[in-house]
N, C-alpha and C positions, 0 to 999 in steps of 0.2 A: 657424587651426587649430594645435593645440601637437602635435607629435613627443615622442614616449617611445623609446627607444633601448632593445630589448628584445636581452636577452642567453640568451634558451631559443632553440630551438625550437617551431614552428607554434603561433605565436599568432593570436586570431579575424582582426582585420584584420593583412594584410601590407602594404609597399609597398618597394621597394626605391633607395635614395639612389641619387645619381651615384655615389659612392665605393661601393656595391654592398653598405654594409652597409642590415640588416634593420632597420625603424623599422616603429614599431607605433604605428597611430591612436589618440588617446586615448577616442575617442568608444567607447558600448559597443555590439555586437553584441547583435543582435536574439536576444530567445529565441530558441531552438530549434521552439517549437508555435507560435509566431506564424507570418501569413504578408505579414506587411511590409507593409502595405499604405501605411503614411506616413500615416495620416488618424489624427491626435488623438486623436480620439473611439473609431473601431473599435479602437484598440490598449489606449484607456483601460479600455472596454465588456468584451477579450477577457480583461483581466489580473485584473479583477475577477471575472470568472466564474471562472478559474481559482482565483484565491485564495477564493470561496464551496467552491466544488468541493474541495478540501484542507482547508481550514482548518473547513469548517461540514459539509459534506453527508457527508466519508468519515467525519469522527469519528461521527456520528450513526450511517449506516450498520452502522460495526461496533459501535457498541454496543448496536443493535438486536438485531446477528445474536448479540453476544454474551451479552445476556437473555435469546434465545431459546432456545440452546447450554444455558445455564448453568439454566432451568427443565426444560430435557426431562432433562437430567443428573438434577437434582436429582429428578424425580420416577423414572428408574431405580432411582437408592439408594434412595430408600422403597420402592421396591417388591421391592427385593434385599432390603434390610434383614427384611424382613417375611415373606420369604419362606424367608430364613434361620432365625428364630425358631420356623419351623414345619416345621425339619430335623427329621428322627428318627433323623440318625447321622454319626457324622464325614466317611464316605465323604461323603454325601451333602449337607453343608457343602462338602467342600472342590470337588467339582464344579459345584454354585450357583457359588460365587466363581471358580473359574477360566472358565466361562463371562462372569459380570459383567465382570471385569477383560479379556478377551478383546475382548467389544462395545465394552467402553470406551475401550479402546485403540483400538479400530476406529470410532468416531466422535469422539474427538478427533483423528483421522488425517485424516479427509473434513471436520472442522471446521475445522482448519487450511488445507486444500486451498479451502474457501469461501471462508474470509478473504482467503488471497491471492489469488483469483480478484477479489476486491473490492477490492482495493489496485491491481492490474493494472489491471481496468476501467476504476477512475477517474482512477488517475494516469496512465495511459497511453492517455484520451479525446482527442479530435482538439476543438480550440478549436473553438469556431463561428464 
């Protein structure tokens, strides 16, 4: 086993010499969402799902939610748009738009509050 001579503070493994200084194992320290089980395979099985889980299913996820975001958007403006064109007075333009920009603002607020609802979920999912 080789010794590394750590000069921090609380590093993952400790152990302490005769002479009482701090040596730090080189070996590395288990994820954190793993639960150690030592078996090859279970550790190889959980890292892989992990990395689907990140690397494949959140990107997909948010780009789903974010097509879906970005059609309902897109179809408010057409229908603000269109609805503006058939103002009959400035008053009553600039109340259409302060309403629009009001909702909008208020579903990009709860848009945002989904996504990291979804970022949460998945990266802070318990390994199987």
């Amino acid at each position: 086993m080789t010794w590394i001579k750590a000069s921090f503070p609380a590093p993952r493994i400790l152990s302490a010499s005769l002479d009482g200084e701090i040596l730090m194992h080189s070996e590395r320290a288990p994820h954190p969402h793993t639960q150690g089980t030592g078996n090859p395979a279970e550790a190889r099985s959980a890292a892989l799902t992990t990395w689907r889980t990140l690397a494949i299913d959140l990107p997909l996820r948010l780009a789903a939610e974010t097509m879906r975001f970005t059609g309902r958007r897109l179809e408010e403006q057409a229908k603000h748009l269109a609805s503006l064109a058939r103002c009959g007075s400035l008053n009553e333009a600039v109340e259409l738009q302060t309403t629009f920009v009001t909702k909008s603002l208020d579903d990009y607020r709860k848009e945002a509050a989904t996504q990291l609802h979804d970022v949460r979920a998945t990266a802070f999912a318990k390994v199987a």
